[in-house]
Residue, then its C-alpha position, 0 to 999 in steps of 0.5 A: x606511395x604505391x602499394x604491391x599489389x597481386x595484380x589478377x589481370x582481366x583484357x578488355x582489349x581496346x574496349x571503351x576507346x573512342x580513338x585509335x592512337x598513332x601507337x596503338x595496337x593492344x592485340x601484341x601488348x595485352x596478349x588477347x585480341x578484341x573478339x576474345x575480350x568482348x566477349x568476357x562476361x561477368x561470368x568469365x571475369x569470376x573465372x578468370x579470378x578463380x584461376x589466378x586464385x588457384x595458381x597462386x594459393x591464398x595471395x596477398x593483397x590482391x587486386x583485379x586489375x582491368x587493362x587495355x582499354x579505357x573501363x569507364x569508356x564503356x557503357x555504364x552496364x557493361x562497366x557494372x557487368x564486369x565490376x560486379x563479377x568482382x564483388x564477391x570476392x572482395x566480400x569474401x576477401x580474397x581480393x582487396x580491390x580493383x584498379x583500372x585504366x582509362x582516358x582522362x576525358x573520360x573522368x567526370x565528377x560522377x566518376x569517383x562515386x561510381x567507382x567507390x561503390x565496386x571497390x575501385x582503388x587504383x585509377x592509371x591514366x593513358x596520358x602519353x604526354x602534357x605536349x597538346x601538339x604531341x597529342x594532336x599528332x597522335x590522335x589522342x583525343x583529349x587535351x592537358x587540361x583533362x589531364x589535370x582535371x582528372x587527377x584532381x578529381x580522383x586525388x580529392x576522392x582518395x584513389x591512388x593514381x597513376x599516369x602513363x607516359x609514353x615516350x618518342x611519339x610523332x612530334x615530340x622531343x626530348x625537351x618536351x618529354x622532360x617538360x611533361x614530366x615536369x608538368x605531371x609532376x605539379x600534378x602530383x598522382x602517386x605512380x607512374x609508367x614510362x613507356x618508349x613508342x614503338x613500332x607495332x604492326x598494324x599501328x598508324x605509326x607503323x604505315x608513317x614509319x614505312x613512309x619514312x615519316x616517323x624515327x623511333x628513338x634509339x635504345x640509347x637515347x631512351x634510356x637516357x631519357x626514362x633515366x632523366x625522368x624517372x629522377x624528376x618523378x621521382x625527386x617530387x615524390x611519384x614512385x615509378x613502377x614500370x619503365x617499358x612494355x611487359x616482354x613476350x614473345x607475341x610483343x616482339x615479334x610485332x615490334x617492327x621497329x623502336x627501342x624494344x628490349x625485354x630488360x629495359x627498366x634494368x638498363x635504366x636502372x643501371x645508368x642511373x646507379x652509373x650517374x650516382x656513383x660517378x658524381x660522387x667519386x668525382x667530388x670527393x677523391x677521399x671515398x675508398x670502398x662502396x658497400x650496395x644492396x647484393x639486391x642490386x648487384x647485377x644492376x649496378x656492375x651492368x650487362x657484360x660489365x659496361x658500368x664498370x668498365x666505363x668507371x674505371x676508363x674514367x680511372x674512378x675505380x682505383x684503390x676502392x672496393x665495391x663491395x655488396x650487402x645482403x643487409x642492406x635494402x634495394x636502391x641504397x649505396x654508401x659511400x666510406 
């Protein structure tokens, strides 16, 4: 149900938070410290708007999008200040909406008509986990029951709602995770972003790491896990749209430790056309050629030609082609 969206990015780097979470450290991730973030007015919202307007002639279905911080965490006049700078835009329909970020204690019932009146869409939820140990450790704040009062309120509103999860945090697992996913799964938004922990400097979960009190996960095991849930999300109808931090190089070289890499919604990907493929020449010996999207070709052969080579060591390759199609849409396979 997610819609695409030209997405016009305005920082509000740690602005509205009342935490500072084991993880956080926004100043790598979002590219703009604090100080610079402050002081964005409503003036330097419209500027920031006209830019991206100008590198980027006439763009489709734009939306301004606020990140980094918890929007309706802030005082009611800074949040009318920086959504009114948007307004004319949308009135003269250059951008369609507005999509957001906050906490989910931070959603009440006064919230939506707040929102609907500057033309707020899209509300992402910082949810991070349905574990309320794993969100007691990290200093989260908020509890699952927010969670679902929270999308229950802006669903029955009608916005379109996301939820981020953030994976290997201090006191989570492997089962936990999945039994999140499963949870935010009953509870239904329309999108979701997966997200492994990482180890940025300047970050509690840095000082536990140098202490030796916190393991990240490793790249395989992430994969394997954002592949596990990303097909539980996705079987009860939630479009994933992110797995992974937007790369840059400010983020990795904050990175101190954790399952950081740049391609790793691919890697993802990948294993999961793996799985399919697998399980299929498994169960039917009489399978003799597999047409793909070309879209999709270089997700499906693997870096340096890994999901291959792992198919034909399981001697399931032999006798079929693989061929690809540009006819055929992203993410589909045939099996003849």
């Amino acid at each position: 149900m997610a819609v695409h969206h030209f997405i016009i990015p305005i920082f509000i780097t740690h602005q509205g938070c009342p935490h500072r979470c084991s993880f956080c450290n926004q100043v790598p991730v979002t590219g703009t410290d604090e100080e610079h973030s402050e002081a964005i007015s409503g003036a330097g919202v419209a500027a920031e708007i006209k830019t991206w307007m100008e590198r980027s002639a006439h763009p489709a279905n734009a939306q301004v999008a606020f990140y980094g911080g918890s929007f309706t965490g802030l005082a009611e006049k800074r949040q009318i200040e920086l959504l009114e700078a948007v307004q004319p835009f949308i009135d003269q329909d250059l951008v369609k909406s507005i999509r957001l970020s906050t906490r989910p204690d931070y959603i009440s019932s006064q919230t939506p008509a707040f929102l609907k009146r500057y033309h707020v869409e899209t509300v992402e939820l910082g949810i991070q986990s349905l574990a309320q140990g794993v969100l007691d450790a990290n200093f989260r704040g908020h509890t699952t029951a927010d969670v679902e009062n929270a999308i229950g309120i802006l669903k029955e509103a009608n916005f379109t709602v996301g939820a981020q999860l953030l994976l290997g945090l201090p006191g989570d697992s492997s089962t936990k995770a999945i039994q999140s996913a499963r949870l935010l799964s009953r509870m239904a938004p329309h999108f979701a972003r997966l997200y492994p922990a990482l180890v940025l400097r300047g970050s509690a979960l840095a000082a536990m790491y140098q202490k030796e009190l916190y393991r990240p996960l490793s790249l395989h095991k992430t994969i394997a896990l954002c592949s596990r849930i990303k097909d539980i999300l996705e079987e009860n109808d939630i479009t994933v749209i992110r797995m992974g931090l937007q790369p840059s190089a400010e983020l990795a070289a904050n990175v101190m430790a954790g399952p950081y890499h740049p391609a790793l919604g691919e890697l993802v990907l990948s294993r999961s056309f793996f799985k399919t493929i697998r399980r299929q020449l498994a169960k039917n010996s009489g399978i003799r050629q597999i047409i793909a999207s070309a879209k999709d070709q270089s997700i499906i052969i693997g870096q340096k030609r890994s999901s291959l080579n792992r198919l034909e060591s399981l001697d399931l390759l032999k006798n079929i082609q693989l061929n690809f199609s540009n006819e055929l849409p992203r993410g589909t396979i045939k099996f003849i």
